[in-house]
Biopython code that builds the backbone (N, CA, C, O; Angstrom):
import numpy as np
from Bio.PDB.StructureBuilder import StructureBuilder

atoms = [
    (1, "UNK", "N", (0.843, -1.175, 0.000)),
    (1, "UNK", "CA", (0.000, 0.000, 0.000)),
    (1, "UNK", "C", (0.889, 1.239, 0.000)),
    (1, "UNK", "O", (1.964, 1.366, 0.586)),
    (2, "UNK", "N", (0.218, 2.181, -0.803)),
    (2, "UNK", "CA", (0.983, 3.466, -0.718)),
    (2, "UNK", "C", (0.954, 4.207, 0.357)),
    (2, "UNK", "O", (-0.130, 4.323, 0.928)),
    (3, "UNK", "N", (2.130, 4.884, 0.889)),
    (3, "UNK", "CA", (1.892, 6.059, 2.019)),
    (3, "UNK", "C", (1.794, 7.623, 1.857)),
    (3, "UNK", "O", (1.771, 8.513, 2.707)),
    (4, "UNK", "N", (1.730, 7.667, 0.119)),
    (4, "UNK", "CA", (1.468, 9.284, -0.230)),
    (4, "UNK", "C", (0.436, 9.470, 0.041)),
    (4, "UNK", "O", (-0.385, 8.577, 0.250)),
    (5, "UNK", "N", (0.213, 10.681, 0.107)),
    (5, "UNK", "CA", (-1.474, 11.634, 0.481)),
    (5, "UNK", "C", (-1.480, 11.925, -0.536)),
    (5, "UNK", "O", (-0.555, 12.369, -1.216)),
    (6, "UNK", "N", (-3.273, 11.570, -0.990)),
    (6, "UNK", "CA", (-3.550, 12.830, -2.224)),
    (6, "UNK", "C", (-3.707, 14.448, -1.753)),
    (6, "UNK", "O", (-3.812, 14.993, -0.655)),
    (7, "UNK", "N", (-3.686, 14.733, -2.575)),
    (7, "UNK", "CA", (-3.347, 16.086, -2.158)),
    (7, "UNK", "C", (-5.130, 16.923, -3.617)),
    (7, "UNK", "O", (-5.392, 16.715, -4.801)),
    (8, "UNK", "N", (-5.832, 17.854, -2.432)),
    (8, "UNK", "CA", (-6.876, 18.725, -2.898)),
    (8, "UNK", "C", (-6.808, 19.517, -3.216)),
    (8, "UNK", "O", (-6.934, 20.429, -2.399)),
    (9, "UNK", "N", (-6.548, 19.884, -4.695)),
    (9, "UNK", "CA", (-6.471, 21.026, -5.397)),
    (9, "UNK", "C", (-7.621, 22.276, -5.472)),
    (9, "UNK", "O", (-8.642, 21.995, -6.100)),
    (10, "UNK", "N", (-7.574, 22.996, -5.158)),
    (10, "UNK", "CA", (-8.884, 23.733, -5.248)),
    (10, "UNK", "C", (-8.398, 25.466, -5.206)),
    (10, "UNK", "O", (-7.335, 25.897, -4.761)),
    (11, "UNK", "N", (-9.767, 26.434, -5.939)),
    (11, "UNK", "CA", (-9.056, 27.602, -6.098)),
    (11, "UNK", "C", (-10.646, 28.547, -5.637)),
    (11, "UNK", "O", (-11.791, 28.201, -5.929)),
    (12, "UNK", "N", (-10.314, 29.522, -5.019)),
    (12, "UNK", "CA", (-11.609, 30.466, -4.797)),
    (12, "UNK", "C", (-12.004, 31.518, -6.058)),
    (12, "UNK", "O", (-11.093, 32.116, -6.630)),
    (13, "UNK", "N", (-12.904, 31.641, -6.315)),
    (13, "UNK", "CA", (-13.850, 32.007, -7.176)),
    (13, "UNK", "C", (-14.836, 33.581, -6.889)),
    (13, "UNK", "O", (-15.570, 34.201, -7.659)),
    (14, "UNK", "N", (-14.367, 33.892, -5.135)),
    (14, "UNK", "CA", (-14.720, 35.039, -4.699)),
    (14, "UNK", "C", (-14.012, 35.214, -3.510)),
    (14, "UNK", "O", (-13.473, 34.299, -2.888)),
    (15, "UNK", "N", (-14.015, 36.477, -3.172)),
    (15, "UNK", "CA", (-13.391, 36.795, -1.369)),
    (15, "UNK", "C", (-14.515, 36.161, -0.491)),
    (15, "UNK", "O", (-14.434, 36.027, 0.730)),
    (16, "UNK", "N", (-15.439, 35.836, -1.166)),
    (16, "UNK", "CA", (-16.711, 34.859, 0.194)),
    (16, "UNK", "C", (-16.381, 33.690, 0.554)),
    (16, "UNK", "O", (-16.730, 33.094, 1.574)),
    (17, "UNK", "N", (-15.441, 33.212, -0.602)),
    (17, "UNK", "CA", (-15.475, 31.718, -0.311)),
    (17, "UNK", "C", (-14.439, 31.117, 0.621)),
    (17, "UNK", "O", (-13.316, 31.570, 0.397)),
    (18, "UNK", "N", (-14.489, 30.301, 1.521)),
    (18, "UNK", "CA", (-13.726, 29.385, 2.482)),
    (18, "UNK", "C", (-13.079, 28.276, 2.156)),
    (18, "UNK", "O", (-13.890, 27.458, 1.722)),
    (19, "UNK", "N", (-11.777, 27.785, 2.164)),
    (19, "UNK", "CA", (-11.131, 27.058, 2.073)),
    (19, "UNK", "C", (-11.577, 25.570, 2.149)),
    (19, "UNK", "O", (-12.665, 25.748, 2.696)),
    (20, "UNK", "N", (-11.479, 24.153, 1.966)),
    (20, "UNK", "CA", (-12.243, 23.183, 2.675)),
    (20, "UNK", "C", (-11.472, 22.882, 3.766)),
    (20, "UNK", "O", (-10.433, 23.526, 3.912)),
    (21, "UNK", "N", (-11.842, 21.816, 4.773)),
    (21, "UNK", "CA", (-10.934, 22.043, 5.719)),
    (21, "UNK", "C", (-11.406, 20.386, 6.345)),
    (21, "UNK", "O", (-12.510, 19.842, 6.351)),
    (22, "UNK", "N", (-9.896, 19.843, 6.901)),
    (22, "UNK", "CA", (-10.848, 18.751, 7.681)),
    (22, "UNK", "C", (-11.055, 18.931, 9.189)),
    (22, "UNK", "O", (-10.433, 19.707, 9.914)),
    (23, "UNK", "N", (-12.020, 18.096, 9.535)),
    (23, "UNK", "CA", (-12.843, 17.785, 10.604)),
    (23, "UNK", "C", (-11.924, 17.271, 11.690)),
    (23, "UNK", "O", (-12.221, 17.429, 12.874)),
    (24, "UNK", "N", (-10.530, 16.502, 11.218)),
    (24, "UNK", "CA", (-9.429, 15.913, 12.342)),
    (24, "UNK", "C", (-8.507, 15.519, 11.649)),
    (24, "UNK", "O", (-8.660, 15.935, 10.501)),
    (25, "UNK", "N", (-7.477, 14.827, 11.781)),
    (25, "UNK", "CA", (-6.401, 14.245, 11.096)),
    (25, "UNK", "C", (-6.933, 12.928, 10.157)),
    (25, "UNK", "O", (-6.358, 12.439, 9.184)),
    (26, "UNK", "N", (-8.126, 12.549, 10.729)),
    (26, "UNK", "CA", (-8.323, 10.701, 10.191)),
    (26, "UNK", "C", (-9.835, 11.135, 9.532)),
    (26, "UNK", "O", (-10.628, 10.320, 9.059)),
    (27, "UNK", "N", (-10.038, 12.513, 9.604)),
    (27, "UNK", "CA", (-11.586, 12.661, 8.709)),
    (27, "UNK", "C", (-11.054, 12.145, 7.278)),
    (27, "UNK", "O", (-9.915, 12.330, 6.848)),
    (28, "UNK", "N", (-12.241, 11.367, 6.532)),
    (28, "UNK", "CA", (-11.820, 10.680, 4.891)),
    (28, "UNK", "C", (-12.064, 11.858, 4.072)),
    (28, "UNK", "O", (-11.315, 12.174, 3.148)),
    (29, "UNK", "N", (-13.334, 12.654, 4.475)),
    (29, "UNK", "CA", (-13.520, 13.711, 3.897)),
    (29, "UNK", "C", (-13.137, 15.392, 4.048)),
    (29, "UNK", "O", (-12.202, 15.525, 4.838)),
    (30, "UNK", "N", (-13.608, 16.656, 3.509)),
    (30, "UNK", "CA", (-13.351, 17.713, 3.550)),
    (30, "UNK", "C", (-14.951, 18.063, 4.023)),
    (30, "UNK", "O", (-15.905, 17.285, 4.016)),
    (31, "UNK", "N", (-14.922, 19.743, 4.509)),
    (31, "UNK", "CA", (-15.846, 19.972, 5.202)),
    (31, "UNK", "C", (-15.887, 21.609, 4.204)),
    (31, "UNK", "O", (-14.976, 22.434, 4.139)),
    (32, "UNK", "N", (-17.169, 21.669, 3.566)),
    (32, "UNK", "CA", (-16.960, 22.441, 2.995)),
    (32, "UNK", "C", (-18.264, 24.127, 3.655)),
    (32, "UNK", "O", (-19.207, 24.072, 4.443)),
    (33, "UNK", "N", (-17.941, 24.830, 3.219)),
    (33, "UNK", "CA", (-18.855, 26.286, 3.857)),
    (33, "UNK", "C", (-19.075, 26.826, 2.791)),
    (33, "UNK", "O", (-18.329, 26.935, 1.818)),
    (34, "UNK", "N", (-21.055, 27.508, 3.078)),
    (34, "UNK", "CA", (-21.229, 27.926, 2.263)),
    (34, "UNK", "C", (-20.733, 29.607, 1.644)),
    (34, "UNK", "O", (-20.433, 30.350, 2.578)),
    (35, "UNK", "N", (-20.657, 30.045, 0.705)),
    (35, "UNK", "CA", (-20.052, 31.445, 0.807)),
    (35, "UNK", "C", (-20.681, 32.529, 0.989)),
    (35, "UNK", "O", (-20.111, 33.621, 0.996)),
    (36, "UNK", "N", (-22.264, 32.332, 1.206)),
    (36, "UNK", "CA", (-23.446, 32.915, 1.421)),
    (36, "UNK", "C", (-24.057, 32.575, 2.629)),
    (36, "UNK", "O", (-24.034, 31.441, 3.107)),
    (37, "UNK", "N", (-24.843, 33.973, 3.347)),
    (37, "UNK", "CA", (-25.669, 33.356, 4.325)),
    (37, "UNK", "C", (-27.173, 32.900, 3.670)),
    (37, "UNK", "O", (-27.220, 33.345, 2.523)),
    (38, "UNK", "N", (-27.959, 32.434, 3.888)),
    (38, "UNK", "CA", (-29.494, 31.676, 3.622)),
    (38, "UNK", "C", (-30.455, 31.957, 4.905)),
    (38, "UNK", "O", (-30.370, 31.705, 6.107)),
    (39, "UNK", "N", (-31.237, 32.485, 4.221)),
    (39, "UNK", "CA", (-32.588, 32.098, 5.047)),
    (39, "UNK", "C", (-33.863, 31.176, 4.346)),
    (39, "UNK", "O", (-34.510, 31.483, 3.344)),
    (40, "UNK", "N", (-33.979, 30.198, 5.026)),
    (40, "UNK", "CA", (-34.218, 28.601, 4.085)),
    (40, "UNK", "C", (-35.813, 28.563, 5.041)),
    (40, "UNK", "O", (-35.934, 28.532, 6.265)),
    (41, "UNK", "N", (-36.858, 28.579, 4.026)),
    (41, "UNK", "CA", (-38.181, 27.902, 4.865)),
    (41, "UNK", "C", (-38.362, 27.094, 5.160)),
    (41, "UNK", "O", (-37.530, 26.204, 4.987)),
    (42, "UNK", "N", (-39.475, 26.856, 5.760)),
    (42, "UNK", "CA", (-39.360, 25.006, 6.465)),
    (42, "UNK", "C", (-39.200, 24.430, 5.022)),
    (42, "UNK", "O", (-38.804, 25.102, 4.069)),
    (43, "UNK", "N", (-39.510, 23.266, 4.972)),
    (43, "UNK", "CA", (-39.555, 21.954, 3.899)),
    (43, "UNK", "C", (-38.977, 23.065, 2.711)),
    (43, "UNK", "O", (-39.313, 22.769, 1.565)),
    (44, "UNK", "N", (-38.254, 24.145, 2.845)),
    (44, "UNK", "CA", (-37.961, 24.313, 1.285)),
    (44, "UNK", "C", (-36.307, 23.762, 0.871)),
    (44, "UNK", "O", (-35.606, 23.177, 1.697)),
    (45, "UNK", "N", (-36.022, 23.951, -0.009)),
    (45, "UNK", "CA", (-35.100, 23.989, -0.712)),
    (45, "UNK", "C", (-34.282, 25.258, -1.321)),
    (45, "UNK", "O", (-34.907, 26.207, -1.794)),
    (46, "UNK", "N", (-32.364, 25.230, -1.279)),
    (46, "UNK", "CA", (-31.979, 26.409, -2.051)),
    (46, "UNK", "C", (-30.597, 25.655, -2.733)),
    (46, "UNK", "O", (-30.440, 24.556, -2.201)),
    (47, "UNK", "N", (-29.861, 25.865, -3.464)),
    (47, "UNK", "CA", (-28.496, 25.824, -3.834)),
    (47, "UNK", "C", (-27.860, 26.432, -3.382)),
    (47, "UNK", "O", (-27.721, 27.485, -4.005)),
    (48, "UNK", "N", (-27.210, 26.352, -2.370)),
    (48, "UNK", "CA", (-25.738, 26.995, -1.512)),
    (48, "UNK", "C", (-24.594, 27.527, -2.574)),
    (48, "UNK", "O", (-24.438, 26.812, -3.564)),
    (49, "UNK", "N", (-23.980, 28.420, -2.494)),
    (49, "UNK", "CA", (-23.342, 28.260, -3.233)),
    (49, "UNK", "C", (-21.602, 28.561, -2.411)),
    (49, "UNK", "O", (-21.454, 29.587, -1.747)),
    (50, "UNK", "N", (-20.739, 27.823, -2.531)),
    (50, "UNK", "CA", (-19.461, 27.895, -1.912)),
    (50, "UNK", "C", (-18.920, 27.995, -2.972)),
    (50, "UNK", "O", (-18.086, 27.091, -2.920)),
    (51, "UNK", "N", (-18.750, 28.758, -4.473)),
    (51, "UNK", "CA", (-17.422, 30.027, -4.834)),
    (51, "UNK", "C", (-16.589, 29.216, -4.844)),
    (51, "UNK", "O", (-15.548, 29.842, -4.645)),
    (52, "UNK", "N", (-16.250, 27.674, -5.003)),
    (52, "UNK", "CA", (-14.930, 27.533, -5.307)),
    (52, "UNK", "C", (-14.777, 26.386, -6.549)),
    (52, "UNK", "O", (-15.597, 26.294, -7.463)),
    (53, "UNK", "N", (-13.771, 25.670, -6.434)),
    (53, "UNK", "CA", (-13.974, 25.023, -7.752)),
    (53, "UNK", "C", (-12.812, 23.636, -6.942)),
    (53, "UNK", "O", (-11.879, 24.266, -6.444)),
    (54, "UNK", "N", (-12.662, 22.551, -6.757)),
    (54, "UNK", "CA", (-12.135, 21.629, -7.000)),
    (54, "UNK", "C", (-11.299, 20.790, -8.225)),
    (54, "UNK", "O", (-11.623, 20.896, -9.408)),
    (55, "UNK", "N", (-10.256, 20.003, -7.787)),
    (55, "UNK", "CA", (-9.667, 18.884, -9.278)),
    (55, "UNK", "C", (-9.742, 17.879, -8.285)),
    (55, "UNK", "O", (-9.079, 17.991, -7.254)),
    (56, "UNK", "N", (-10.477, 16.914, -8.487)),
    (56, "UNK", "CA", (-10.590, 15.757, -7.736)),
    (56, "UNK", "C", (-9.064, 14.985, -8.086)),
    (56, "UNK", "O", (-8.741, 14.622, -9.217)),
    (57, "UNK", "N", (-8.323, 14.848, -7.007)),
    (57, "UNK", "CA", (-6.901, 14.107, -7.336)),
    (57, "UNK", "C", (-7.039, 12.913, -8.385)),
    (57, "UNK", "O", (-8.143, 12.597, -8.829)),
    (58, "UNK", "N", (-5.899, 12.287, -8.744)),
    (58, "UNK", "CA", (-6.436, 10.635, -9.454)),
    (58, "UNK", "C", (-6.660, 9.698, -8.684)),
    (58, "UNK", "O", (-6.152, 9.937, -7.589)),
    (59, "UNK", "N", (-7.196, 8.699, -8.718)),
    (59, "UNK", "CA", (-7.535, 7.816, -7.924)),
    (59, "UNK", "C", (-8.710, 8.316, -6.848)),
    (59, "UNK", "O", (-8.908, 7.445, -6.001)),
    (60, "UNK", "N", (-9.534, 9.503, -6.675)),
    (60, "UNK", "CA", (-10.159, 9.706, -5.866)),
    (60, "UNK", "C", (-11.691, 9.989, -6.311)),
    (60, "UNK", "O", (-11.895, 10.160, -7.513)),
    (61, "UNK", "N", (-12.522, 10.035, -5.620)),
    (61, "UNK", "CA", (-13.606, 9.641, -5.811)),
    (61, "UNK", "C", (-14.613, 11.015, -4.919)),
    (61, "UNK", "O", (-14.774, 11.040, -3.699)),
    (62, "UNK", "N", (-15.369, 12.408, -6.243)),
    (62, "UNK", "CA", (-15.677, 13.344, -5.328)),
    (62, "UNK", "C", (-17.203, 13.061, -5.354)),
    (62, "UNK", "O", (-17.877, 12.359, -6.108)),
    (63, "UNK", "N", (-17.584, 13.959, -4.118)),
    (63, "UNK", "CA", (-18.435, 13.748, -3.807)),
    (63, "UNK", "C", (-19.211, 14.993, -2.761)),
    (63, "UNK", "O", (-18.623, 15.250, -1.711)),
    (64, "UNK", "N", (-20.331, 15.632, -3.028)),
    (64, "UNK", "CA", (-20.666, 16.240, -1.950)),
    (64, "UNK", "C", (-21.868, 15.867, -0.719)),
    (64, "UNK", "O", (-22.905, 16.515, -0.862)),
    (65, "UNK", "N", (-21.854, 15.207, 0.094)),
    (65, "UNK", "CA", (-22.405, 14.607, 1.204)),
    (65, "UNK", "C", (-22.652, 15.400, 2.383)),
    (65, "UNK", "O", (-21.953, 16.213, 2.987)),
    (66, "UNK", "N", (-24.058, 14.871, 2.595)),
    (66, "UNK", "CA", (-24.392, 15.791, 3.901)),
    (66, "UNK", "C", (-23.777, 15.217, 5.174)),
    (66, "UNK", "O", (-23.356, 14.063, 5.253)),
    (67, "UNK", "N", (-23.751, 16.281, 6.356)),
    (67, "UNK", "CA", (-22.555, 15.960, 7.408)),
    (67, "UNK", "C", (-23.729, 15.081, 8.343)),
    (67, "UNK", "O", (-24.690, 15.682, 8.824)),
    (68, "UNK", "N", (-23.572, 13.858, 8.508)),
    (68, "UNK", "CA", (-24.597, 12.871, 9.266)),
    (68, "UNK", "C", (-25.448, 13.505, 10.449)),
    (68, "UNK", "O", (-26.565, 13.063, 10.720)),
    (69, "UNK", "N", (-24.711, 14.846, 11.330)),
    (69, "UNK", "CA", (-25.261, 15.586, 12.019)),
    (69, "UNK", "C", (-26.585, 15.989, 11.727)),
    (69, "UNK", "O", (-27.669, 15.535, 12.092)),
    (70, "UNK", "N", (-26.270, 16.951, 10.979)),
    (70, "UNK", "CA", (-27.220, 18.250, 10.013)),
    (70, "UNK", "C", (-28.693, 17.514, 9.661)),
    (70, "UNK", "O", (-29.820, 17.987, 9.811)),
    (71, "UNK", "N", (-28.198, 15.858, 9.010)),
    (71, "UNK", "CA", (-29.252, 15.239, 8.196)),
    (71, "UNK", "C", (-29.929, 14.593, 9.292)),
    (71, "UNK", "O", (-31.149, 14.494, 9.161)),
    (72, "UNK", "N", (-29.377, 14.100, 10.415)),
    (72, "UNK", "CA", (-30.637, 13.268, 11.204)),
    (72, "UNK", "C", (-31.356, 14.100, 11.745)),
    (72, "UNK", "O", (-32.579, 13.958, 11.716)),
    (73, "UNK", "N", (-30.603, 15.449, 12.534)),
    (73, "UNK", "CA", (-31.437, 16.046, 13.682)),
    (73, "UNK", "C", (-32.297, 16.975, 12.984)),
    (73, "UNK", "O", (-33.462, 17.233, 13.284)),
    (74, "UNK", "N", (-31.522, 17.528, 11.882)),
    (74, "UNK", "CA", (-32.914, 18.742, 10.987)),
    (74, "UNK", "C", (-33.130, 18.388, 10.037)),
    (74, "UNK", "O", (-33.590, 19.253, 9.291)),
    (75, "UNK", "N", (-32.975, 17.048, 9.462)),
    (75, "UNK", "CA", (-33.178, 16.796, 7.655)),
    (75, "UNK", "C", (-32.464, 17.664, 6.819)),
    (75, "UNK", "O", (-32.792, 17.953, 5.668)),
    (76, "UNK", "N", (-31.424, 18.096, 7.459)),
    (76, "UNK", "CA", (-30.446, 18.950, 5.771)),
    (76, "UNK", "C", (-29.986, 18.018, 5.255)),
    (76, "UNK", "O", (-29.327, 17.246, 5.951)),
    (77, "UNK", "N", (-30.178, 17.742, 3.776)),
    (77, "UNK", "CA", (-29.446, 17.028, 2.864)),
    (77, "UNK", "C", (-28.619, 17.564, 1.774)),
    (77, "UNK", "O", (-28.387, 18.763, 1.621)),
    (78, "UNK", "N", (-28.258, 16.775, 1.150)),
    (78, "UNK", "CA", (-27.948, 17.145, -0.554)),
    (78, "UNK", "C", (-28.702, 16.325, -1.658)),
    (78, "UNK", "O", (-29.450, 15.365, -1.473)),
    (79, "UNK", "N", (-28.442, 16.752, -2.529)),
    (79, "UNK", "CA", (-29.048, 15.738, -3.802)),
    (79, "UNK", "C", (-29.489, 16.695, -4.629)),
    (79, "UNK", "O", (-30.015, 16.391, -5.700)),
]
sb = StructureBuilder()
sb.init_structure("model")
sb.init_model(0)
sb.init_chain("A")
sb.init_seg("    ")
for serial, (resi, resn, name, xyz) in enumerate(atoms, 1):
    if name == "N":
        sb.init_residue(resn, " ", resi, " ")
    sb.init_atom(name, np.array(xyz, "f"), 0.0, 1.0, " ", f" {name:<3s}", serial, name[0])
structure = sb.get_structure()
């Protein structure tokens, strides 16, 4: 097995936008922020938008996923 890190290329797209960042040393994923604030109605829906742009390394597999928190206790998802 290899011991290199992929490494997350990514570039901002406005002064709003936030870096991704992880959650701990052993998080698999990145934690991303939106670059806007929202005011969201009940049961509605919006597109967040976080201003940045990603290159998914090789060998890696992207993905944007809701944080297991967010989705059980208030139903925030993605999709």
């Amino acid at each position: 097995m290899s011991s290199s890190k992929a490494v997350l290329r990514f570039g901002k797209l406005s002064e709003h936008a936030f870096s991704p960042i992880k959650g701990s040393a052993y998080a698999a994923g990145w934690d991303l922020r939106s670059a806007y604030d929202y005011v969201l109605p009940a049961r509605g829906k919006i597109t967040a938008q976080t201003d940045i742009q990603i290159a998914v390394p090789h060998g890696c597999y992207g993905r944007v996923a809701p944080r297991s928190g967010l989705a059980a206790k208030f139903g925030i998802d993605t999709g």
